[in-house]
N, C-alpha and C positions, 0 to 999 in steps of 0.2 A: 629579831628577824622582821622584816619590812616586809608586811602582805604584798603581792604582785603588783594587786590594784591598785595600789598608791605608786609602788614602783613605775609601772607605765604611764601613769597620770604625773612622773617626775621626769620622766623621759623627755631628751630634748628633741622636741622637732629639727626634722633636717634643716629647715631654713632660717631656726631661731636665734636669736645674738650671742647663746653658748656652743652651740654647732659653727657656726662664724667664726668665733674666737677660736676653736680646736683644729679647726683646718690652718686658720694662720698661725699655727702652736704657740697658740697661748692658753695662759690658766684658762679653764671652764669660771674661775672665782673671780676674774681679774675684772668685770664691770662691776663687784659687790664692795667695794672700793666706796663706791656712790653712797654704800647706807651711813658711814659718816654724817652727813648731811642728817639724817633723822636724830642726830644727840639737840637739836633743838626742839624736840617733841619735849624734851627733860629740861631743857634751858627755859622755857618761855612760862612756865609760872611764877618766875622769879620777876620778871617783869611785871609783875598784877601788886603780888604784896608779899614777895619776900619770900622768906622760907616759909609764910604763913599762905602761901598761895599750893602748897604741896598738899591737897585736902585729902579725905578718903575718895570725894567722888574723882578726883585724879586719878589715885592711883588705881580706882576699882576699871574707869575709862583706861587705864594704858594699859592695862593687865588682861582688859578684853578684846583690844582693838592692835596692839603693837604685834603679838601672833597675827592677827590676820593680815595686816599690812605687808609684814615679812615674806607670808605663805603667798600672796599678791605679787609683790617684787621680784621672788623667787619664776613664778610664772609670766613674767613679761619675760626674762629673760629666756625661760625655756620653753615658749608657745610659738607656734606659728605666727607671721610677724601682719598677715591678712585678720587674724582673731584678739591679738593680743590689747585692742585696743578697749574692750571689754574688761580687760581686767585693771587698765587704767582709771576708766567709769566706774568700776565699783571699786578704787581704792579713791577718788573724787564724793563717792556715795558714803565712803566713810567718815571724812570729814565734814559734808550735809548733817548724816544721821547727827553725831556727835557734838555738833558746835555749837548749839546753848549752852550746853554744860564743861565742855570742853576744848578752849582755844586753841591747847595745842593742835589741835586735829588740823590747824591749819597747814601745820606739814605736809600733812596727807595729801592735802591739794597741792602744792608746790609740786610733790613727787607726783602725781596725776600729770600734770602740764608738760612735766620735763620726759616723762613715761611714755609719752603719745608720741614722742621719737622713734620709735623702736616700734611701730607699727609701718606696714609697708600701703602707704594711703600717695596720694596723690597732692602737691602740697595748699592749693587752694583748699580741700578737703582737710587735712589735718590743722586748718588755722581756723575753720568751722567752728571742729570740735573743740578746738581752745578757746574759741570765743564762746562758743554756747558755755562750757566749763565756767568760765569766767562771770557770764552772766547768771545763769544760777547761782555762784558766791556772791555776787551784789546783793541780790536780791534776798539771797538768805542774812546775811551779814546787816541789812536795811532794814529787816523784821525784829531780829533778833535785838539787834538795837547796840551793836558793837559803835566800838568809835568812829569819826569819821575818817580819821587817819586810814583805817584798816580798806576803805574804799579807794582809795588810792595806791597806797603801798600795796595792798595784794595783788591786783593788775597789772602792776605799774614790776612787778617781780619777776612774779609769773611770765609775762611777756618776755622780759631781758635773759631769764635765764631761758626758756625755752629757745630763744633767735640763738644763742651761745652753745644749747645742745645741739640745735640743727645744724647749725655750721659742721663742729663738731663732726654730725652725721657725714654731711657731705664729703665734709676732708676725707673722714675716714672711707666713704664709697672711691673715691678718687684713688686712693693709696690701695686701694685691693683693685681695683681695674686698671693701675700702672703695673700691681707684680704683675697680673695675668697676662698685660702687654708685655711684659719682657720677660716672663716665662713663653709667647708662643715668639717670641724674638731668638729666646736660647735653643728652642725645638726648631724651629726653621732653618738655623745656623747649622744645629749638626744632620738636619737635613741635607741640605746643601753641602755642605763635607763630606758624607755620605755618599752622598751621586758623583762626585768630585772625585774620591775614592774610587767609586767603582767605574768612574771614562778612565783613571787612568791608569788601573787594571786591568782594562778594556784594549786599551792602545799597547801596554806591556806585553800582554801575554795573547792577545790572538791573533795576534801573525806569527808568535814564534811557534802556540804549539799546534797550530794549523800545518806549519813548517814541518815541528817533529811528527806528526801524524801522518802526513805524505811520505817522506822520509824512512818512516818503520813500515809504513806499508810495502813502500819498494824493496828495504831491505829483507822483507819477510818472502817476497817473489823471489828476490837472486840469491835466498840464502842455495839451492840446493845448484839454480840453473850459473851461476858465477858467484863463489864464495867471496873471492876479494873484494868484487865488486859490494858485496852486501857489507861486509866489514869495514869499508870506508865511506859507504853510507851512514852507518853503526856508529862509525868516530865522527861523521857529523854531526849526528844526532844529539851524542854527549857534548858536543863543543855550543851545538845551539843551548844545549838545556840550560850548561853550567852560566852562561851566557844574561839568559833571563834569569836564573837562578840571584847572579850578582844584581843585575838590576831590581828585582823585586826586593831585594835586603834592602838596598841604598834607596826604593821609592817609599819602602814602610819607616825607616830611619827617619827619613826629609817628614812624614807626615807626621809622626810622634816628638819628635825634636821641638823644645822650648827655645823662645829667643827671650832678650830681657824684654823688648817693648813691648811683647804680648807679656810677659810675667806683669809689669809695668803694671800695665791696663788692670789685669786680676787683680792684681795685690789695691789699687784704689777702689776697685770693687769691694771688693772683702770689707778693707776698712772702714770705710765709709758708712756700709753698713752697719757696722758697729759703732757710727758715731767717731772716729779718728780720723781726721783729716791728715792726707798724706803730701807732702811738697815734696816732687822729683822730677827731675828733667834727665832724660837721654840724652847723650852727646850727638852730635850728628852724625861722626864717625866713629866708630870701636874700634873697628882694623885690628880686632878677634877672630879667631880662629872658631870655625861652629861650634868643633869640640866645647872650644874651653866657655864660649857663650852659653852653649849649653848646660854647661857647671853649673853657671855663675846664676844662671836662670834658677836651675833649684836651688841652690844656695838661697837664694834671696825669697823662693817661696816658703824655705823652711821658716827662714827668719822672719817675714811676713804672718805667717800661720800660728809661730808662738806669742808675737804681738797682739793677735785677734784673741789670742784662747788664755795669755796668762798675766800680757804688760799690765793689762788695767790703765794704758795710756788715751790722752785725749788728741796728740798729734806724734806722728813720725815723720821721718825724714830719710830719701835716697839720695843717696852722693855718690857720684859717678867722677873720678879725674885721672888724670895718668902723668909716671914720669919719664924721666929716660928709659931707664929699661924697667918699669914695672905697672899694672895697672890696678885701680884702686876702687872699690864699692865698699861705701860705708851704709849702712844701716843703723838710724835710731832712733829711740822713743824716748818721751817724757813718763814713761809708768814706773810700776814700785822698783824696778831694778833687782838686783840681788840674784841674778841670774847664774846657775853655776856651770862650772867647765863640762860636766860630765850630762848634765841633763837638758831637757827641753829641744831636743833636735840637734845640739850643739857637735854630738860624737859624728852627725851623720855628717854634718859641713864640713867639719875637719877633712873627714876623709875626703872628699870631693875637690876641697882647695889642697888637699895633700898633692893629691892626683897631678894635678896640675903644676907641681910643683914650687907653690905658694903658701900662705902663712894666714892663720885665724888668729886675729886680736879682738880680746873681750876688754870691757872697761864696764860694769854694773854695779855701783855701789846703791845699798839698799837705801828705795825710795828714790834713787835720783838719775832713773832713767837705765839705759843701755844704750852700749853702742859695739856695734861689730865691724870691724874694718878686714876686709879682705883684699890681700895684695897677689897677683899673682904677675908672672914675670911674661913679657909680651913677645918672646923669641923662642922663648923652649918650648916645643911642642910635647903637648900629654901623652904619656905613654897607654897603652891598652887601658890601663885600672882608667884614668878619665873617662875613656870613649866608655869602657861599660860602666860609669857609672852618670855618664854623662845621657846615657839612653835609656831610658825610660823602662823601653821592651826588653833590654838584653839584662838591663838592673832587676826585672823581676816587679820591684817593688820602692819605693821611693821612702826615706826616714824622714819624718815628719812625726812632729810632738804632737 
């Protein structure tokens, strides 16, 4: 059981480079990757004199100082990033204390320099502290009476890798203020859909039930003083409703209804994301039917979304052509293949090119990719199963693997 106190004192600050990493979901462990780098603490008495440089006072030195170092690394990454440069300094102070007796410690220092990244400083300021760091290792290293090599090379290191973490750094600020721009790009959008939505539920519906509300008012005066007269009020009423009624189906249809060039666009989203580059060109014209576009849109999200979650491919590919009487989407990737008839989304596409009165061709032999060609015939129109299952709202719910 882990007293409190240490517990809190392991807690990561809101702004620390493990609070960082878990907002972008990633490991909390994922910069501990770095400690690699310290197997040279264990490499470098081999360069003095062999396996005969592995003395007691070494290993009494790693035994005392590799915990603290760890407990130090551990806390740059879970400290506040204003504070954390302290505990750079004193894993820099470790290597100080230790280096008459023990060269490796010059790790220590290398991890110091590279350390000071991950402090939230100013950059003229943080090249300070790498020079002053720097300069106290001359000067100790010039006492001590090390080689002269070691006044060179450890500057000359220290520098190269630290320029390489900073970069580094930078990239990686740039890559977290690019999502945050097209996360407030993706909120703005269904903003604006939003408001777009409601003008044109605005223009639908308040003139007609301004209409019906005039309307039942009147007929609610002439129900007793002229009956007929109310009752044909009454059938206008119903004739307005059912009226708007059809239009508000047909304007939430149009708003939920996929096309391929928006699937398109998603589907290079997605992948791309994951590192799969996608080559597809839309034709200029379809001269499809919304229905059947509409299919063919999920169809191709399906098959898009099992490529992101199972291909394990580096590139796909959308084919778009058509013949006399038929029109054809191929889909495919380079990943492990082996894809089967019954699973991965595959039942739901069936049905959808069923609908339509068309035909799903697999070709997946294991490790050598997929490819799905979908034929559907460019005259017959889809009966009802398309339209519902061609619409999103009326489908309930869309199969996807």
């Amino acid at each position: 059981m882990i007293p409190a106190p240490v517990t809190r004192w392991l807690a990561p600050a809101p702004d620390s480079g493990v609070a960082d990493d878990l907002r972008c979901g990633k490991s909390p462990w994922a910069d501990s990757i770095h400690l690699l780098w310290s197997v040279w603490i264990f490499i470098t008495p081999l360069f003095d004199h062999g396996i005969a440089g592995y003395t007691l006072t070494w290993l009494l030195c790693t035994l005392g100082s590799y915990p603290v170092f760890l407990l130090l690394f551990a806390k740059i990454q879970l400290g506040a990033r204003r504070t954390v440069h302290w505990y750079a300094w004193a894993m820099a102070g470790l290597c100080f204390v230790l280096l008459r007796w023990y060269p490796s410690g010059l790790s220590y220092f290398m991890y110091a320099c590279v350390m000071l990244n991950h402090c939230r400083m100013r950059l003229r300021t943080q090249l300070v502290h790498l020079a002053l760091l720097n300069v106290v290792l001359l000067v100790l290293v010039w006492w001590i009476g090390y080689p002269a090599a070691i006044l060179v090379i450890m500057p000359a290191s220290a520098m190269v890798v630290s320029v390489v973490a900073l970069v580094e750094r930078i990239n990686k600020e740039k890559d977290a203020a690019l999502r945050l721009s097209q996360d407030e790009i993706r909120r703005l959008a269904v903003l604006a859909e939003r408001e777009r939505i409601g003008r044109d539920l605005h223009d639908l519906l308040g003139h007609t039930l301004s209409l019906v509300t005039l309307k039942s008012e009147l007929a609610r005066k002439l129900a007793l003083a002229d009956p007929p007269r109310a009752q044909r009020e009454m059938e206008e009423v119903e004739r307005v409703s059912r009226h708007a009624l059809a239009e508000v189906r047909a304007a939430v249809t149009g708003m939920r209804r996929s096309d391929l060039a928006a699937e398109l666009v998603s589907a290079r989203l997605m992948l791309e994301a994951s590192n799969i580059a996608l080559d597809a060109e839309l034709p200029a014209e379809l001269d499809l039917s919304a229905e059947t576009e509409a299919s063919l849109a999920l169809v191709l999200r399906e098959a898009v979304t099992n490529i992101h979650r199972h291909a394990r491919a580096t590139t796909a590919r959308v084919a778009f052509y058509r013949e006399t009487e038929s029109f054809h989407m191929r889909i495919s990737d380079d990943g492990r293949g082996g894809l089967t008839a019954h699973g991965n989304g595959i039942s739901g596409m069936r049905e959808r090119v069923r609908a339509l009165g068309g035909a799903l061709a697999i070709d997946s032999p294991a490790r050598r990719g997929t490819t799905l060609d979908v034929e559907v015939p460019l005259r017959a129109s889809p009966g009802p199963a398309a339209t519902s299952l061609a619409s999103p709202v009326l489908a309930g719910r869309e199969r996807i693997a």
